[in-house]
C-alpha positions as CSV (number, residue, x, y, z in Angstrom):
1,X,-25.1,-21.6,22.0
2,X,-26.1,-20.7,18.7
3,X,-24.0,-21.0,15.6
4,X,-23.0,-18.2,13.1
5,X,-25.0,-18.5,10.8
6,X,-22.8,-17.1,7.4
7,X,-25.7,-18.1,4.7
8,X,-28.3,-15.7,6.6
9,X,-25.6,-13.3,7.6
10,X,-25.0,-12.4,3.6
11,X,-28.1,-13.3,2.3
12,X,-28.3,-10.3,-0.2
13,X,-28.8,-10.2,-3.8
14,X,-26.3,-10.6,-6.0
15,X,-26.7,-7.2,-7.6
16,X,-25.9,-5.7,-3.7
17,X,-22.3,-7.2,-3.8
18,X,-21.7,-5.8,-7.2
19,X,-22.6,-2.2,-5.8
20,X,-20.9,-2.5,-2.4
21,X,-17.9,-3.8,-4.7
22,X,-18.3,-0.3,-6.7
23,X,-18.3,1.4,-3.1
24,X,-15.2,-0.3,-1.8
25,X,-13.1,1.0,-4.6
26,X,-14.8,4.2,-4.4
27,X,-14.1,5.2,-0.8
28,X,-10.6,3.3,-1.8
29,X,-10.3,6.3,-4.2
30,X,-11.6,8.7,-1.2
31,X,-9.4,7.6,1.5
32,X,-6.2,7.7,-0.2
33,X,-5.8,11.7,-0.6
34,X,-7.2,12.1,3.1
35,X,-3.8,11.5,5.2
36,X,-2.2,13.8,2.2
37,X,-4.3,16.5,2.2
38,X,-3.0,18.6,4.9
39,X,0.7,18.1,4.0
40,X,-0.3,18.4,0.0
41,X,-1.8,21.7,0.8
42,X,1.7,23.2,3.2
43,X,3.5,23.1,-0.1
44,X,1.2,25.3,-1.6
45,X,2.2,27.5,1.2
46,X,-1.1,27.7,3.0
47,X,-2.1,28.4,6.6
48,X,-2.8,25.9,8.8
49,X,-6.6,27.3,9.0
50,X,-6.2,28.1,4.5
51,X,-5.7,23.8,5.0
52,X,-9.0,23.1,6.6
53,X,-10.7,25.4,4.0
54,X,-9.6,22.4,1.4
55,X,-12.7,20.4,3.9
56,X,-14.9,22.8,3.9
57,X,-14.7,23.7,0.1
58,X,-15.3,20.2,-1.1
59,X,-17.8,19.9,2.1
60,X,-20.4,22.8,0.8
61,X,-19.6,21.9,-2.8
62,X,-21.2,18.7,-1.7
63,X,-23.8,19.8,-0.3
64,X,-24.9,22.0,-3.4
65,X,-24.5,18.8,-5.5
66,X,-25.9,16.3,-4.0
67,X,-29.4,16.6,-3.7
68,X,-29.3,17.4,-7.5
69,X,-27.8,14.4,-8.4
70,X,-30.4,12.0,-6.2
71,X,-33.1,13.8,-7.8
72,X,-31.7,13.2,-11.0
73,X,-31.4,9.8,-10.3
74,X,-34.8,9.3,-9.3
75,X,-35.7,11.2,-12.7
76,X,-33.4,9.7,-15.1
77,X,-32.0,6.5,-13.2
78,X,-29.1,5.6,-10.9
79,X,-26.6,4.1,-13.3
80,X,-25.6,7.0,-15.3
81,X,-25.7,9.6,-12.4
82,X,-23.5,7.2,-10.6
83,X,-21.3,7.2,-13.8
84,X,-21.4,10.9,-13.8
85,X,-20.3,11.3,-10.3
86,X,-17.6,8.9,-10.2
87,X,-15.8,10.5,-13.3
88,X,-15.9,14.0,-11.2
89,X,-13.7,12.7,-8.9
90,X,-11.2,11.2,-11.7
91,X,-11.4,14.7,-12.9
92,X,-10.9,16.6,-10.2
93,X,-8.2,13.9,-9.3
94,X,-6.3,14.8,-11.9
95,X,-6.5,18.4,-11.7
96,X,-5.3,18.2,-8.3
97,X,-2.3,15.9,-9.1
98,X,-0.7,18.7,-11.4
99,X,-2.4,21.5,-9.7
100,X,0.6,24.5,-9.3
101,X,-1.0,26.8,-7.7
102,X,-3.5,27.2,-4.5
103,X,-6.7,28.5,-6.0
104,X,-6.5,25.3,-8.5
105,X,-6.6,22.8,-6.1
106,X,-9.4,24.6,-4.6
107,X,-10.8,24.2,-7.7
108,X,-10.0,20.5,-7.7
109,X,-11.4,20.1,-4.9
110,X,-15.0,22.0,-5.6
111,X,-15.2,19.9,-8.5
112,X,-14.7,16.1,-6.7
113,X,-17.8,18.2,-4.5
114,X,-20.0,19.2,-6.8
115,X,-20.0,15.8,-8.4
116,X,-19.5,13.8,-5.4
117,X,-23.3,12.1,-5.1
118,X,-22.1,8.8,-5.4
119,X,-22.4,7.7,-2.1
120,X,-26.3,8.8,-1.9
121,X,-27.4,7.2,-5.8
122,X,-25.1,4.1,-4.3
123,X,-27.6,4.0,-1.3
124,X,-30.5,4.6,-3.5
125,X,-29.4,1.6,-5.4
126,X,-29.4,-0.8,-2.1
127,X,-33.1,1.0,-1.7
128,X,-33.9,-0.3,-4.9
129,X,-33.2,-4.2,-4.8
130,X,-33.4,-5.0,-1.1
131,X,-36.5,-5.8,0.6
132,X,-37.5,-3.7,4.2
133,X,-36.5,-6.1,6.1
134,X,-33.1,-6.6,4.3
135,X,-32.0,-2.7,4.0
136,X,-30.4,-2.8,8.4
137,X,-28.0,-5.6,6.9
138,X,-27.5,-4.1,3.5
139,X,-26.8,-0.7,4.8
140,X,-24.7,-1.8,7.9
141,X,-22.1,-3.9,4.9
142,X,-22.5,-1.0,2.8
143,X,-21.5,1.3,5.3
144,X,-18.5,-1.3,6.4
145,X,-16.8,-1.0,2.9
146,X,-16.1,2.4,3.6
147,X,-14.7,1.9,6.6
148,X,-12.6,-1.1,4.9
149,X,-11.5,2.4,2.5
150,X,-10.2,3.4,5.7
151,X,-7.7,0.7,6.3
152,X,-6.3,0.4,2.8
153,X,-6.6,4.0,1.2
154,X,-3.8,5.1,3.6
155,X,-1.9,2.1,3.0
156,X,-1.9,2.9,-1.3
157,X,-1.6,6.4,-0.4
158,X,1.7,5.5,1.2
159,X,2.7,3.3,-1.5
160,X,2.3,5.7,-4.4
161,X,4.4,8.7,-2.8
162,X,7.4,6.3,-3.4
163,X,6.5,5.3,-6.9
164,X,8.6,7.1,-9.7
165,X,7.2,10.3,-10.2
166,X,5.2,11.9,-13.5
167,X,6.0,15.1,-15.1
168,X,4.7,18.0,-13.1
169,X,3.6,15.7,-10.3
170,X,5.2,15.6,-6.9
171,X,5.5,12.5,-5.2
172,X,2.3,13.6,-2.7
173,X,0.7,14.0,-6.0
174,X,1.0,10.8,-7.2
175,X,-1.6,10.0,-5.1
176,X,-3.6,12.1,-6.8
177,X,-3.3,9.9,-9.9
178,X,-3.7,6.8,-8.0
179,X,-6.9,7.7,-6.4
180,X,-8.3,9.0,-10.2
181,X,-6.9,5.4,-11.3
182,X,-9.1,3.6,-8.8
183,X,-11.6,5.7,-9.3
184,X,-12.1,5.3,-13.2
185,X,-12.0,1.4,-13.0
186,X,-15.0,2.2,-10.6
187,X,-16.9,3.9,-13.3
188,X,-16.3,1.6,-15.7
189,X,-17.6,-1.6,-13.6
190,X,-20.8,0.6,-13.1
191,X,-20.9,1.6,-16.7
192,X,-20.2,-2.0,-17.9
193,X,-22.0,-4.2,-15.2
194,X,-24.0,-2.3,-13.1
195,X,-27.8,-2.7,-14.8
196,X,-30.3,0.2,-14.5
197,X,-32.3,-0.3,-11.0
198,X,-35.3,2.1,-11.3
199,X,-38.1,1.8,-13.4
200,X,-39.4,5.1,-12.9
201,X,-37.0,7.4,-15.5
202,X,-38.1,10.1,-17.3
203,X,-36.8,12.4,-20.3
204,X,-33.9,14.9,-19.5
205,X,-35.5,18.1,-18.3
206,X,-33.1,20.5,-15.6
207,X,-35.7,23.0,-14.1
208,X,-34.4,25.9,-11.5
209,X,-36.9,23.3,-9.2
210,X,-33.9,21.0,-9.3
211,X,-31.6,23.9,-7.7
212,X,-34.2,24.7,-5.3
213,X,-32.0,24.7,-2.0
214,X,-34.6,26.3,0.2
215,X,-36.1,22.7,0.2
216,X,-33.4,21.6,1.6
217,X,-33.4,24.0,4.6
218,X,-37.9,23.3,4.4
219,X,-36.9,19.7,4.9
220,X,-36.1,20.3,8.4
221,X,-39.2,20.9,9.3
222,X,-40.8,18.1,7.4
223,X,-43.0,15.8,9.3
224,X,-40.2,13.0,11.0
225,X,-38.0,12.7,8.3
226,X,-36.9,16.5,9.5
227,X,-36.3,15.3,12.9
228,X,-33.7,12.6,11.0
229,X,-32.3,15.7,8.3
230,X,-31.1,17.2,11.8
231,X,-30.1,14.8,14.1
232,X,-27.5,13.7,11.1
233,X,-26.2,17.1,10.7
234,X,-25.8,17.5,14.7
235,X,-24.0,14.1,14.6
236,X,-21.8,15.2,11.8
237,X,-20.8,18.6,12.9
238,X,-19.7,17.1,16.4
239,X,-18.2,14.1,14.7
240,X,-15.8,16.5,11.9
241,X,-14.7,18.4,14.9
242,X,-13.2,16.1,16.8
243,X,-11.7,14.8,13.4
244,X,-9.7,17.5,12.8
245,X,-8.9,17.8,16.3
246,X,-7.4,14.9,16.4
247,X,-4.3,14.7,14.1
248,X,-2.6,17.4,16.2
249,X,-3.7,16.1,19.5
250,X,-2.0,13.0,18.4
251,X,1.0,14.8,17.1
252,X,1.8,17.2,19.6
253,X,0.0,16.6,22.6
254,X,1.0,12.6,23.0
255,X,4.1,13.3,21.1
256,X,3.6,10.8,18.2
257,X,4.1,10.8,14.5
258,X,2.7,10.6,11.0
259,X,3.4,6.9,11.0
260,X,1.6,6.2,14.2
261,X,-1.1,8.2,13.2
262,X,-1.9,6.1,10.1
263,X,-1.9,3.6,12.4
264,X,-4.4,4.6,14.3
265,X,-6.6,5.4,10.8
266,X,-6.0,1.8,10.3
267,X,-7.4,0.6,13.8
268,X,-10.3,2.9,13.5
269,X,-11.2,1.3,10.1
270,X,-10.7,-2.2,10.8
271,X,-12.9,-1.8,14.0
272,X,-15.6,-0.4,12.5
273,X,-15.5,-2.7,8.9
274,X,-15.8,-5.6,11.7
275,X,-18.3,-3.9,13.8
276,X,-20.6,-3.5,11.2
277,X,-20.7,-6.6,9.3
278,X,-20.7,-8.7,12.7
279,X,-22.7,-6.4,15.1
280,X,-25.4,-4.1,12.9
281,X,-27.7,-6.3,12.2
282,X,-27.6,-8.4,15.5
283,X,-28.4,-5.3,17.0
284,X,-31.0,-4.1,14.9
285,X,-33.1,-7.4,15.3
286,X,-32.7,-6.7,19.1
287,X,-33.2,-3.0,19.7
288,X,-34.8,-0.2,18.1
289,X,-32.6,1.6,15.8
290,X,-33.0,4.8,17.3
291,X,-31.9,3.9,20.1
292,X,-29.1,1.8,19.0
293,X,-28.1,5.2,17.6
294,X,-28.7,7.1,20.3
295,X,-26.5,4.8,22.5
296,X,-23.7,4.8,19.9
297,X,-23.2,8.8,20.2
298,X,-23.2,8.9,24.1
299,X,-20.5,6.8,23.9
300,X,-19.0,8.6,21.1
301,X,-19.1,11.4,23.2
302,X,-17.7,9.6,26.4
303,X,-14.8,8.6,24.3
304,X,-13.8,12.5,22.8
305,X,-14.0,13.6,27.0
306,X,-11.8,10.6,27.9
307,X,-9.0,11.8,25.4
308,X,-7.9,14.5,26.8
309,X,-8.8,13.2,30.6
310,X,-6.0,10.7,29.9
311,X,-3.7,12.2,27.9
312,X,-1.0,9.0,27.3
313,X,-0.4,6.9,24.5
314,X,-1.7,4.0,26.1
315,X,-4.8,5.4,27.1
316,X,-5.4,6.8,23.8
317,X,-5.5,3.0,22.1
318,X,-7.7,1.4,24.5
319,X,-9.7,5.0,23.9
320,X,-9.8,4.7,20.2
321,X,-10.6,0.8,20.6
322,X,-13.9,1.8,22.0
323,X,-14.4,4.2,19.3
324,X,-13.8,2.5,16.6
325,X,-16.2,0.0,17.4
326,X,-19.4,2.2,17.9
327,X,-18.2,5.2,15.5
328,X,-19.4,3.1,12.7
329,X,-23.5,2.8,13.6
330,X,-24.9,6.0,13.2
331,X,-25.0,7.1,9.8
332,X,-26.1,3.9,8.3
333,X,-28.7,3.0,10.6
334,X,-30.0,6.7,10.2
335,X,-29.8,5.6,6.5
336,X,-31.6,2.6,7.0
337,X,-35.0,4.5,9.4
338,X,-34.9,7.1,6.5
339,X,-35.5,4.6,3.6
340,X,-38.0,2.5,6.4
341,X,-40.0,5.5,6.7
342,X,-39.9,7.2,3.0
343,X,-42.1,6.6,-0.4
344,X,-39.8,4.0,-2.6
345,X,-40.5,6.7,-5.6
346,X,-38.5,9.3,-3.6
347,X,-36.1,7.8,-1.4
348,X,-32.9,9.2,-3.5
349,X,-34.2,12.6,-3.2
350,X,-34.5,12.1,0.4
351,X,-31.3,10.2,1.3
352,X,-29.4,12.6,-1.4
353,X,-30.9,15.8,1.1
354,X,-29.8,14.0,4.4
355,X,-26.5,13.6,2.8
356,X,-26.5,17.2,1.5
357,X,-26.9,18.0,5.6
358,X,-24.0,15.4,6.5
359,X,-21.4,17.7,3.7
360,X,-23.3,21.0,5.6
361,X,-21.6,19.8,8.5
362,X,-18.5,18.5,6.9
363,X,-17.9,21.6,6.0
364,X,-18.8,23.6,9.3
365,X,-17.2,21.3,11.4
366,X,-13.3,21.7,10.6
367,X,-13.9,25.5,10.2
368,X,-14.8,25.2,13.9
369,X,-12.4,23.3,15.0
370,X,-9.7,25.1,13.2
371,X,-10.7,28.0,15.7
372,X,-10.6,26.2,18.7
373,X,-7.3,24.5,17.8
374,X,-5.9,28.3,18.0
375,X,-6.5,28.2,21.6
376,X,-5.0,24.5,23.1
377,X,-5.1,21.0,21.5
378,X,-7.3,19.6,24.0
379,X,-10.4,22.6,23.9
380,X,-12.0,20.8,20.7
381,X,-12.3,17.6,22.4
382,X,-13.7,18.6,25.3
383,X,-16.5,20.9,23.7
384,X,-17.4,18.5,21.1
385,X,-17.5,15.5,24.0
386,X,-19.7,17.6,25.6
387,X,-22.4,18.3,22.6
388,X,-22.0,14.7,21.2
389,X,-23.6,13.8,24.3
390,X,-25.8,16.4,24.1
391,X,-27.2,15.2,20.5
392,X,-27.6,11.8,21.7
393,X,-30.0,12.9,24.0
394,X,-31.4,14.4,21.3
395,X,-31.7,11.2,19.8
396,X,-33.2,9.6,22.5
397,X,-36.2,11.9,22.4
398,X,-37.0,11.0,19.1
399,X,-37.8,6.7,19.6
400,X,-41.4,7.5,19.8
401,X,-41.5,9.2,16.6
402,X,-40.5,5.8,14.7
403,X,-41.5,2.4,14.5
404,X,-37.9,1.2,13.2
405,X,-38.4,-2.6,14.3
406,X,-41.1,-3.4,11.4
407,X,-40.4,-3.3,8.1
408,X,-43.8,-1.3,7.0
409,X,-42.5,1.4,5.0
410,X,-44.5,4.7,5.8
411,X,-45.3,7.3,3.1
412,X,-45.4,11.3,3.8
């Protein structure tokens, strides 16, 4: 039996570790206010379906934003822009913390949106100093340290409600000012050690070009790299219906509480943090990566259809076990065959539009199953089993399309 071989496993420059550092404490920052939000919003008085809206504002917000910001990082460089974005969300933070009334934390949340590109310059960056053949690994970590966000944001977030509370802050929004702590120490790492990563930077020039969001919509129907804009906003509009689904599925159908539901936030997390670092690249030197993806959203979809088929407690863990361990391969491998297949001078335009379509359907997806919560607890999951499928089927047809085994990067 072959040994585990740790020296090839992380065999990454060191400049990765310092940006996948950067991202940890990012989606550190990100994950805190999610278990919050909901509850944070209730003492605004809002409706359960005003709530959701919070998602979908900071979801389009997003998606107007994004794009910009890769562009501009391609233009001006990567550092700055990731400077830029990170101090939105201490901003916007902030704001939210001593927010005291609704349409400000709408506001709030617009803002952390708008300037929310971090995740796509970040991904850029790993474009930047990783050879082809290196970007399945470097990806698959990268895309573990946000699932690592998952198991301690909620953990801090729980913390900071019980520290001493600020003037005009409510315990919840203490964790607000947490988040906008962790936040700005990211910023200043990148500002401080993070070195410029693109040699291709130009002068300052903001053209109406650089708001041009038909191009995004045009992009579908660019030559294979549309095929990829799509099948990550199928994936994503599936995947945040089911995500708001969830929480009261948990709650009220299996008859569990807030605690146990971080719980199950903190499974989730650690399964997929392990499942990428040990399984990605494993995989991705055995299979294709489309249809390693493909494979990971049937049984995505297998496991939303076998929640409410077994609706107990038990069940639901060995469910979410399951989950947790292929929920974490699609996005980054769809990262990873849009950088193989993109020209190096463009790829933060290109991974800054797919995740422009990823926050299109972050912010459809909640909307929709908001509505379909109104009619039973159990109707979301079974429709959004049922398309998940459906999409990876859709992925399936498109392994001809893409060589994603060699590491010959292909220019449009």
């Amino acid at each position: 039996m072959k040994s585990f071989n740790w020296r090839e496993k992380f065999d990454l420059p060191p400049l990765f570790w310092l940006i996948a550092l950067i991202a940890l404490i990012n989606s550190i920052s990100f994950t805190i206010i999610i278990p919050l939000l909901y509850p944070y919003a209730k003492q605004f008085g809002l409706s359960d379906l005003q709530a959701s809206l919070l998602t979908t504002a900071f979801a389009l917000s997003q998606f107007f934003g994004t794009p910009i910001l890769g562009k501009l990082s391609d233009r001006l460089g990567r550092k700055y822009i990731l400077v830029f974005s990170l101090a939105g969300t201490v901003v916007a933070n902030l704001l939210a913390s001593v927010a005291g009334v609704a349409w400000l934390l709408y506001v709030a949340r617009m803002l952390d949106g708008l300037t929310g590109g971090n995740t796509s310059v970040a991904s850029a960056v790993i474009s930047d100093i990783t050879t082809p053949q290196q970007r399945p690994k470097a990806f698959g970590i990268f895309g573990a340290t946000f699932r690592l966000g998952f198991v301690i944001g909620p953990v801090l977030s729980y913390f900071a409600q019980q520290m001493p509370t600020l003037p005009g802050v409510s315990s919840l929004g203490m964790s607000f000012i947490v988040s906008a702590a962790i936040a700005a120490f990211a910023s200043l790492l990148t500002l401080f050690f993070l070195p410029e990563t693109t040699s291709t930077q130009g002068e300052f020039k903001l053209s109406w070009d650089d708001f041009a969001f038909g191009k995004i919509a045009k992009s579908a129907t660019r030559p294979q790299l549309g095929n990829l804009f799509i099948l990550t906003f199928l994936s994503g509009s599936t995947f945040t219906i089911f995500t708001f689904a969830f929480q009261p599925f948990f709650l009220n159908v299996l008859n569990q509480d807030a605690k146990g539901l971080a719980m199950m936030f903190a499974l989730v997390g650690i399964l997929g943090f392990v499942s990428q670092v040990f399984a990605l690249e494993s995989l991705s030197k055995r299979f294709n990566l489309i249809n390693i993806i493909a494979v990971s959203l049937l049984l995505r979809g297998v496991t939303f259809l076998l929640m409410p088929t077994f609706p107990t407690y038990g069940a639901f863990v060995i469910i979410m076990v399951l989950f947790g361990i292929v929920n974490s391969f699609p996005m980054p491998l769809i990262d990873t065959v849009l950088s193989l297949n993109s020209d190096t001078k463009e790829q933060g335009e290109v991974l800054g539009i797919n995740s422009s379509y990823l926050s299109m359907s972050n912010a459809i997806g909640p909307v929709i199953s908001g509505l379909l919560v109104s009619l039973n607890y159990t109707t979301p999951l079974w429709i959004t089993g049922g398309l998940t499928i459906l999409v990876a089927g859709f992925a399936f047809n498109l392994k001809s399309r893409f060589k994603c085994n060699k590491p010959a990067v292909v220019s449009n």
